[in-house]
N, C-alpha and C positions, 0 to 999 in steps of 0.2 A: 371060880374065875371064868370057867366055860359059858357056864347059865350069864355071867353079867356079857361078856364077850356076844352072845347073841342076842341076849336084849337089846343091846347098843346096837347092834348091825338091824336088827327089827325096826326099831327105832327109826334110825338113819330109812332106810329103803321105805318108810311110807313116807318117811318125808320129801323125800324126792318121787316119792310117787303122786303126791298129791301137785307139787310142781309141775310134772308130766302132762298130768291129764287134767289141770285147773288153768295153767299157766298163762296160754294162752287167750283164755276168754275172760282171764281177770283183769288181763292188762287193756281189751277190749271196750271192760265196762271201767277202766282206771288207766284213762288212758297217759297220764303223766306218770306213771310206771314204766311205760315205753320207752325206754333213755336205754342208748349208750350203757351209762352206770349201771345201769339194773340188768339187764341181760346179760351184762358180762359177768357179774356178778352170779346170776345164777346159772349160767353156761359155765362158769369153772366150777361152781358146784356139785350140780350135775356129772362131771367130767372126773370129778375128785377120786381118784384112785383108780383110775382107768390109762393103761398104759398106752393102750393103741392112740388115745387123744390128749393126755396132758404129760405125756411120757415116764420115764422109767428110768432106773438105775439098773446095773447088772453086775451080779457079784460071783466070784470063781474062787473055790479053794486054789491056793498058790502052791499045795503040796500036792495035791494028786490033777489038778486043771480039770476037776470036774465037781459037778453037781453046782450048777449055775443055780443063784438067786435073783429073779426082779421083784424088784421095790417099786413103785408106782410112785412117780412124784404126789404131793399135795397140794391141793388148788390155793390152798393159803387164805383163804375167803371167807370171813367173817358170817355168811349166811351157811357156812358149811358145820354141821354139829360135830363131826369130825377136826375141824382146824378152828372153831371157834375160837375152843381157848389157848390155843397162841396167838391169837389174833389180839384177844382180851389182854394176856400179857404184856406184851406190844405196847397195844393202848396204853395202856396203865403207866407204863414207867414214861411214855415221850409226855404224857399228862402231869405225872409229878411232878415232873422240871421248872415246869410252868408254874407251879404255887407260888408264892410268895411265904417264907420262913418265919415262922411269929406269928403270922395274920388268922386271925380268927374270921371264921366263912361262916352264911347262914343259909339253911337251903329254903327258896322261894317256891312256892310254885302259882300260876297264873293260871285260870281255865276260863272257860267260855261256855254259855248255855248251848244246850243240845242243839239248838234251832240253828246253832253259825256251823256246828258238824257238818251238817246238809250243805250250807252253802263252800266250806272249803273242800268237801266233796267233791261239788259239781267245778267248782275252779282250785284243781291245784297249785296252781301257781301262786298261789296267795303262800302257800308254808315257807318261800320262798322268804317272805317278805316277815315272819312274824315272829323271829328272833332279833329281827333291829327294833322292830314295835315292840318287844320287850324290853329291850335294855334301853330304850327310849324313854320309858314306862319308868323306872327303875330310876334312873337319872334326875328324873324329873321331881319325882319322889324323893331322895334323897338330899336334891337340894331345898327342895321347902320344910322337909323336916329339921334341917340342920339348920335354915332361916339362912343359909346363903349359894350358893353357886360351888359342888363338889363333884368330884368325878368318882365314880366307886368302879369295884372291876366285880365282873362277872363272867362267869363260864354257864352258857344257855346252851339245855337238850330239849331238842322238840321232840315231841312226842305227840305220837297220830292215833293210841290203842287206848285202851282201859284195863282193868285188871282183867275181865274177863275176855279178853282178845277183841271187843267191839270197838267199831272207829270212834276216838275221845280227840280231839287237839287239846291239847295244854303244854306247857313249858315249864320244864323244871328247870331252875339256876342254883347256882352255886355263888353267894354275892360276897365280896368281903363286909366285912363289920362296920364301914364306914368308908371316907374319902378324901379325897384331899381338895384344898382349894387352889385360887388363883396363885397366891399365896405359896405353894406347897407345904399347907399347916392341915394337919390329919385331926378328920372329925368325928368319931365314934358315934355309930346309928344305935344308941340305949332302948329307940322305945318305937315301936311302928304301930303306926295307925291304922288300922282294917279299913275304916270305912273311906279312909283319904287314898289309899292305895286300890280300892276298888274303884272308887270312881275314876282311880288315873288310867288302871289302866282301860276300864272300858270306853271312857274318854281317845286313847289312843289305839287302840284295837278295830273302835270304830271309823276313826278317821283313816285310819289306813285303810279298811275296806271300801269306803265309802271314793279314795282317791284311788285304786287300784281298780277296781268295779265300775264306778259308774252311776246311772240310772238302775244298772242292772240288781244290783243288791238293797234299793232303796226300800224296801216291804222290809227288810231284815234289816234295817237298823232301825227302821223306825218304831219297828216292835219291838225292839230291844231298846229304846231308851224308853220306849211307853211303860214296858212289863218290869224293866230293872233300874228303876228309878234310883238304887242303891247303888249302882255298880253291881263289877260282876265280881263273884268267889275268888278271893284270893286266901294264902295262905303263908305265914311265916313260924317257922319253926324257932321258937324265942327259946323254950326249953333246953335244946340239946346244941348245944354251938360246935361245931364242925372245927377241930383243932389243927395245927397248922403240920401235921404229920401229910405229906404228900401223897405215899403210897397208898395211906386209909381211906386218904379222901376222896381219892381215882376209883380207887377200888370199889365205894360207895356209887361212884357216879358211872360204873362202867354196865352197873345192871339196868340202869336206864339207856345206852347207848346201845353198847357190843353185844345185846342179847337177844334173840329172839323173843316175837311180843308173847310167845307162849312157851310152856315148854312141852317139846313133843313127848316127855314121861306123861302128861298128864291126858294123853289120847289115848283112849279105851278102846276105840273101833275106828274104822274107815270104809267105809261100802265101797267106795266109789263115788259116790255123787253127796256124801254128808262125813262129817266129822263129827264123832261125840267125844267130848272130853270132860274134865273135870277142873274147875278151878276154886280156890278156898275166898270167902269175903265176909269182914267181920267173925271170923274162927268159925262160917258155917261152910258145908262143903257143900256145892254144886253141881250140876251136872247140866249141861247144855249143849243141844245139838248143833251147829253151824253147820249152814248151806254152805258147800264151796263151789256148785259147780252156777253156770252159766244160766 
C-alpha cells in the first residue's frame, strides 16, 4: 500500500509539473485555452492540497486538546488526478437522470479528415459551433431515413485528442434508437446508411465552416469536397445497442468526458522539455515521444 501511495503521489507531481513549466506557452501557441474556465481549472489544481492556498480543516483530540490534525481542503476539479474520481462520480449520477427508461441508445461517432485538424487548430472557436453541426447532422439524417420529419435525442462529446493523445476532432453521441414525429408517433431507426450519413454530415460540417470562416477556409473545403467526394467517416455501432440502464450508459460515456486525454501511468520519463509515454492501438504497444515544451 506504501509503494502504490508513492507512485500515485509520482504520478500526481509530474503532472503538475509539466503544467508548471509547459502551461504557459501552450496557451501561447493555443490561445482559446486562455479562458476564465481553464485557468481556474488548473490554478485549483495546482493548488490541490496546499493549505496555505486552498485551505484546511484542523482537528484536536477532545480528550487530551492536543496533537492537532490539518487536512487540506480538495480543489474538487476534474483536471486534478487526485479528485478526478469524484468528480467522475458526480457526473455520472446528474447524467443518469437524464436517460430516458426503456430507450434503447446507439453510439455515433462523426470525424473529419486530418486537413480540418489544422484548420480548427488555427480557429478555435469553430468547437464551439460543432455539436449543433452534429446534432443537425443527425436530424437531418433521421428524418430522411424514416421518410418523414422526427426529432431523436442525443447526448454529444466532443472530442479534440486521438488515442494516442495527438489533436483528432470528432464527436461522439449517444443517439436514441429513433424519434418521434409531428404527430408524437415514435419511429424506430432499424437500418443506417453509411454513405447517406457521410455525406450528410460532411454536407453540414462544411457549411458551417464555410459560414463561420469565411474566404478564409475556402482552400479547405474545397479540397475536401474535391478529395472526399464520398463524405467523411462515419460510424454507427449497429452491433451492441446501449440499454436503457442509466448508470451503465454514463459510466460508458464518462471516459470520453471526465477523463484525462491520457493517462499519466502510461508516462515513462519527463525531462523537462519532452514526454515519453506509452499508448496500446490495435493490441500493439507503442511508444512515442511528445514535445511539450514551446
Amino acid at each position: 500500500m506504501f509503494s502504490m501511495n508513492i507512485n500515485n503521489l509520482k504520478h500526481s507531481n509530474i503532472y503538475k509539473q509539466i503544467f508548471i513549466d509547459h502551461g504557459e506557452g501552450f496557451k501561447k501557441d493555443n490561445p482559446w485555452y486562455d479562458s476564465d474556465h481553464c485557468n481556474e481549472l488548473v490554478s485549483k489544481m495546482l493548488s490541490c492540497g496546499d493549505p496555505k492556498h486552498i485551505g484546511f480543516a484542523e482537528y484536536q483530540c477532545f480528550g487530551c486538546g492536543r496533537g492537532n490534525r490539518v487536512v487540506p481542503m480538495s480543489c474538487k476539479s476534474y483536471l486534478c488526478l487526485s479528485c478526478g474520481k469524484v468528480h467522475t462520480d458526480n457526473w455520472v449520477c446528474q447524467v443518469s437522470k437524464t436517460l430516458l427508461e426503456g430507450m434503447i441508445y446507439r453510439h455515433i461517432v462523426l470525424t473529419m479528415p486530418s486537413l480540418l485538424w489544422s484548420l480548427f487548430s488555427m480557429y478555435g472557436y469553430l468547437l464551439n459551433f460543432l455539436p449543433k453541426c452534429g446534432a443537425d447532422c443527425l436530424k437531418e439524417f433521421f428524418s430522411e431515413v424514416a421518410g418523414r420529419e422526427i426529432e431523436g435525442g442525443f447526448i454529444i462529446i466532443l472530442q479534440t485528442h486521438g488515442r494516442s493523445g495527438t489533436y483528432n476532432v470528432h464527436l461522439h453521441i449517444i443517439a436514441t434508437g429513433g424519434g418521434i414525429d409531428n404527430n408524437s408517433n415514435w419511429f424506430e431507426i432499424r437500418y443506417y446508411p453509411y454513405k447517406l450519413l457521410s455525406r450528410k454530415w460532411q454536407k453540414h460540417l462544411l457549411s458551417m465552416i464555410e459560414e463561420k470562416c469565411g474566404n478564409s477556409a475556402g482552400d479547405f473545403v474545397y479540397t475536401c469536397r474535391r478529395r472526399y467526394s464520398e463524405g467523411f467517416v462515419t460510424y454507427v455501432d449497429t452491433k451492441n445497442t446501449l440499454g436503457s440502464c442509466g448508470e451503465i450508459l454514463a459510466t460508458y460515456l464518462a471516459k470520453y468526458v471526465v477523463t484525462p486525454p491520457i493517462s499519466v501511468r502510461r508516462i515513462k520519463e519527463y525531462n523537462g522539455s519532452s514526454v515519453n509515454y506509452v499508448y496500446k492501438s490495435h493490441k500493439t504497444e507503442k511508444t512515442e515521444r511528445e514535445i511539450v515544451g514551446v
